[in-house]
C-alpha positions in Angstrom: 0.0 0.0 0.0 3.3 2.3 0.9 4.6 2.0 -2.6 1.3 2.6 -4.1 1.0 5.7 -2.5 4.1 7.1 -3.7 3.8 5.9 -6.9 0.4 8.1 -7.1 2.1 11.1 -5.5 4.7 10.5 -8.4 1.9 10.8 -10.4 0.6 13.7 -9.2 3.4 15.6 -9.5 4.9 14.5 -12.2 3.3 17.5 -14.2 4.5 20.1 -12.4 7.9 18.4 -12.7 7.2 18.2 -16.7 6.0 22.2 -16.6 9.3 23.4 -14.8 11.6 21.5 -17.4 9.2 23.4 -20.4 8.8 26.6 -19.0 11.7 28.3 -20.1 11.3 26.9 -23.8 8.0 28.0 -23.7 9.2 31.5 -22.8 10.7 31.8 -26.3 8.3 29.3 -28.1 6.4 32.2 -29.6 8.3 34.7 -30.2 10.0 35.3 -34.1 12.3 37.9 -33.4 15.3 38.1 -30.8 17.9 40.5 -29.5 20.6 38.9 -28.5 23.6 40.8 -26.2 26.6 39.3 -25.0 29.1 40.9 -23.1 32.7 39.5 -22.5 32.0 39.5 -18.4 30.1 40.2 -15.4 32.0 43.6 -15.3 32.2 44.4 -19.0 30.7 47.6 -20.1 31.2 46.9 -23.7 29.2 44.5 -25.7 27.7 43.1 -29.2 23.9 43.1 -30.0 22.2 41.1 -33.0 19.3 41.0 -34.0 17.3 37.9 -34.9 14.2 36.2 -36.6 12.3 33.7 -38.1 9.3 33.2 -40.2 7.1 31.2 -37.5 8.2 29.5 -34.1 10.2 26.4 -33.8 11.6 27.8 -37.4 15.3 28.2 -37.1 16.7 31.4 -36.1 18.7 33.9 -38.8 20.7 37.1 -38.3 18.9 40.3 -39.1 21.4 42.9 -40.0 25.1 43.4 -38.6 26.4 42.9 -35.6 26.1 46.2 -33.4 28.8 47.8 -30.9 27.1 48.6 -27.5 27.5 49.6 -24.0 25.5 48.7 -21.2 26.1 49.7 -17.0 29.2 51.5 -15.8 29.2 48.4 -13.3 28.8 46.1 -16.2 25.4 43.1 -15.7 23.7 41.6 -13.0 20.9 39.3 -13.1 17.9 41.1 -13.3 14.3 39.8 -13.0 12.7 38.9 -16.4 10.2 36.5 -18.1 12.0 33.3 -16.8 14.6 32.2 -14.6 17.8 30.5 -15.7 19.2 28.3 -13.0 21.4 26.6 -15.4 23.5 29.6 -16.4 23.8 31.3 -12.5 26.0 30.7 -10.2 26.0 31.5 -6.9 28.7 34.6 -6.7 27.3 36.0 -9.6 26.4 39.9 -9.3 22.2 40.1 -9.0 21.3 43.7 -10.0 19.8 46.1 -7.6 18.4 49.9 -7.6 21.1 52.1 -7.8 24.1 49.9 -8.8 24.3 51.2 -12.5 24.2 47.3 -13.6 22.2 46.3 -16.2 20.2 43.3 -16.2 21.0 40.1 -17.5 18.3 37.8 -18.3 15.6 37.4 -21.0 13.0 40.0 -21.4 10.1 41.1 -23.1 10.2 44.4 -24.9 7.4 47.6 -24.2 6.7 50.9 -25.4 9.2 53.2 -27.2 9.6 56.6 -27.1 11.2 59.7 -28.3 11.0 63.4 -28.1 8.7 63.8 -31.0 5.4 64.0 -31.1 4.9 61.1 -33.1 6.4 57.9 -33.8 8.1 57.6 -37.3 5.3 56.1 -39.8 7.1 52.8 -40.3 7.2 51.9 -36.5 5.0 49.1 -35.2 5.7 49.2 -31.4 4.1 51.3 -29.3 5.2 55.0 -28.8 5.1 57.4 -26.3 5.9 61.1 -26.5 8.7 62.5 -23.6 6.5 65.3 -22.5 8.2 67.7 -19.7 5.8 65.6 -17.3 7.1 62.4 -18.3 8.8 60.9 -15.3 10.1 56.9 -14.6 9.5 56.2 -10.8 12.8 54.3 -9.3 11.6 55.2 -5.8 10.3 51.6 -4.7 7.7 52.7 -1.4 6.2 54.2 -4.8 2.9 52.0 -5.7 3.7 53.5 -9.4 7.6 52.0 -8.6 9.5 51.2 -12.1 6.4 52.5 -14.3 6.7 55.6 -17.2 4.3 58.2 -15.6 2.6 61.4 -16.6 3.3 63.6 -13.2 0.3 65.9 -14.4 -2.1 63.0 -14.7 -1.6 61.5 -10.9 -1.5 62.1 -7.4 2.6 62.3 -7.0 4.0 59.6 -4.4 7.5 59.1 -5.3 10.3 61.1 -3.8 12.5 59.8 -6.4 12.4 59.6 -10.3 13.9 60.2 -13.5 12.7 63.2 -15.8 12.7 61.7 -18.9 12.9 64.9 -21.2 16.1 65.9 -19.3 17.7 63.1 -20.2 19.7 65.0 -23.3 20.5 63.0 -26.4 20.4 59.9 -24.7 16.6 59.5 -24.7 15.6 61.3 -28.2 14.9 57.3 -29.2 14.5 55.0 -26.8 12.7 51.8 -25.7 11.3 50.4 -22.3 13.2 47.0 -21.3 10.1 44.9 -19.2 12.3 43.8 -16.5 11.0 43.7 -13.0 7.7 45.0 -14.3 4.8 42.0 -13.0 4.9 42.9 -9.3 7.6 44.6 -9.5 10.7 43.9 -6.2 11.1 46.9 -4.0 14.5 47.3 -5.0 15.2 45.1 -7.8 16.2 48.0 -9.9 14.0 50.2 -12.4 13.6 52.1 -15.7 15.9 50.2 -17.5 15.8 51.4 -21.3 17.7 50.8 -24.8 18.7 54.1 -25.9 21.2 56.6 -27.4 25.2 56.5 -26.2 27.1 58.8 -25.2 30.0 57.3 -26.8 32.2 53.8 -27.4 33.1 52.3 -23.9 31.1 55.1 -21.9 28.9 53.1 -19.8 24.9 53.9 -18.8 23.7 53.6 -15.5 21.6 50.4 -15.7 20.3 50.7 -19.7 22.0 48.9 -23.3 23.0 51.9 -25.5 24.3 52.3 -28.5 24.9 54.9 -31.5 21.4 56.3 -32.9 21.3 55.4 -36.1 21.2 51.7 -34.9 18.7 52.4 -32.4 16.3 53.2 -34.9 17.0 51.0 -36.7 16.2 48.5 -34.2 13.4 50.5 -33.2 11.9 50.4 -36.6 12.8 46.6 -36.9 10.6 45.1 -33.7 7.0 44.3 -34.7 4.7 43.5 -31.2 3.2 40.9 -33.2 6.3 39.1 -33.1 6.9 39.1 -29.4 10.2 40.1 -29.3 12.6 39.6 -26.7 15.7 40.7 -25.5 18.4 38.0 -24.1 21.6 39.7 -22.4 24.0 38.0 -20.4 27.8 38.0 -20.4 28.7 35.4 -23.1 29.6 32.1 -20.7 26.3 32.3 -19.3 24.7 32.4 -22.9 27.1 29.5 -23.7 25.5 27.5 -20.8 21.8 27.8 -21.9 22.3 28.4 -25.5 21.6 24.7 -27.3 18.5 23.8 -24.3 16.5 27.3 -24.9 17.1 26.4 -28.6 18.9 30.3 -29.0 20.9 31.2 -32.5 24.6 32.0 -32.3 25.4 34.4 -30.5 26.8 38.4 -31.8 29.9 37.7 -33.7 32.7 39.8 -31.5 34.0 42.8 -32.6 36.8 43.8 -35.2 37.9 46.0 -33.8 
């Protein structure tokens, strides 16, 4: 009778066992366009980006344009909170990015709403778009219940003590794009508006975004189609190694010539 038990609690479980094994495919199982970013380490602030895509899911994966140069935290990646965890690519002393520590997150990631300083999006552009209005603030004070959300100051009652002013941001945010990480019930703390956008330069790090010269962020920006789902995948190369042939992921960037 003691066997049969466990073999029904086997049973029982078993699917949930199944589910956690499938999950992380399944993260990627619908999407037909990928970013992929590698950087050389956990403290790297230099990087390579491709983009990817394919004609329908479980299709195979082929390189959309060049290879692109970018930057990402003055304090190089940690791993941030995105649309699946990766066990089999962390290790235990590996950085885990926090509010304030000018990382940016490694991880996968669904992509949001762009946005720019004009009033419109260019015609060609499929995602989303928000205008940077003067009132256009990101919240990275975490007792905020609007904590790691783009908000219109001028539309809300104001609790944050802390947040970024979007429109002051110079160059850096004339294009841009929201990075969903940490955005379903968002972790006091786990770190906040974290954006692709406009460098200031080769080798200048951001504090916590990917950047890179403008004429590729548009292009990148005019590239992503909702409909496609696209995700971003950025994580210093070894880590990308690890997962790369189970989460069934294309090469990744070809390193730079430079």
């Amino acid at each position: 009778m003691k066997s049969k038990f466990l073999v029904c609690c086997l049973l029982a479980v078993l699917p949930c066992l199944v589910f956690a094994q499938e999950a992380p495919s399944s993260a990627l199982a619908h999407s037909t366009q990928l970013i992929v970013v590698t950087t050389s380490g956990w403290s790297a602030v230099s990087g390579r980006l491709q983009r990817y895509q394919r004609s329908a899911p479980g299709d195979r994966w082929r390189a959309a344009g060049d290879p692109i140069t970018i930057v990402v935290g003055k304090k190089g990646l940690g791993w941030g909170i995105g649309v699946v965890s990766i066990p089999a690519a962390r290790n235990a002393d590996d950085p885990v990015k926090r509010e304030g520590d000018r990382k940016s997150p490694a991880g996968i990631f669904r992509l949001g709403t762009t946005f720019g300083y004009a009033p419109h999006k260019p015609g060609d552009w499929k995602m989303p778009y928000l205008p940077l209005t003067p009132s256009i603030d990101c919240v990275d004070d975490s007792h905020s219940r609007y904590y790691n959300q783009v908000m219109d100051r001028s539309t809300v009652s104001v609790d944050w003590k802390s947040a970024e002013h979007m429109r002051d941001a110079g160059e850096a945010y004339r294009w841009g794009l929201v990075i969903d990480h940490n955005t379903t019930d968002p972790r006091p703390e786990g770190g906040s508006c974290v954006f692709m956008h406009i460098w200031a330069g080769p080798g200048m790090g951001t504090v916590g975004c990917t950047a890179m010269p403008e004429q590729q962020v548009k292009q990148v920006l005019g590239w992503l189609n909702p409909a496609a789902n696209p995700l971003l995948v950025q994580m210093p190369l070894r880590s990308y190694r690890l997962i790369e042939k189970s989460f069934r992921l294309p090469p990744p960037p070809a390193p730079s010539s430079l």
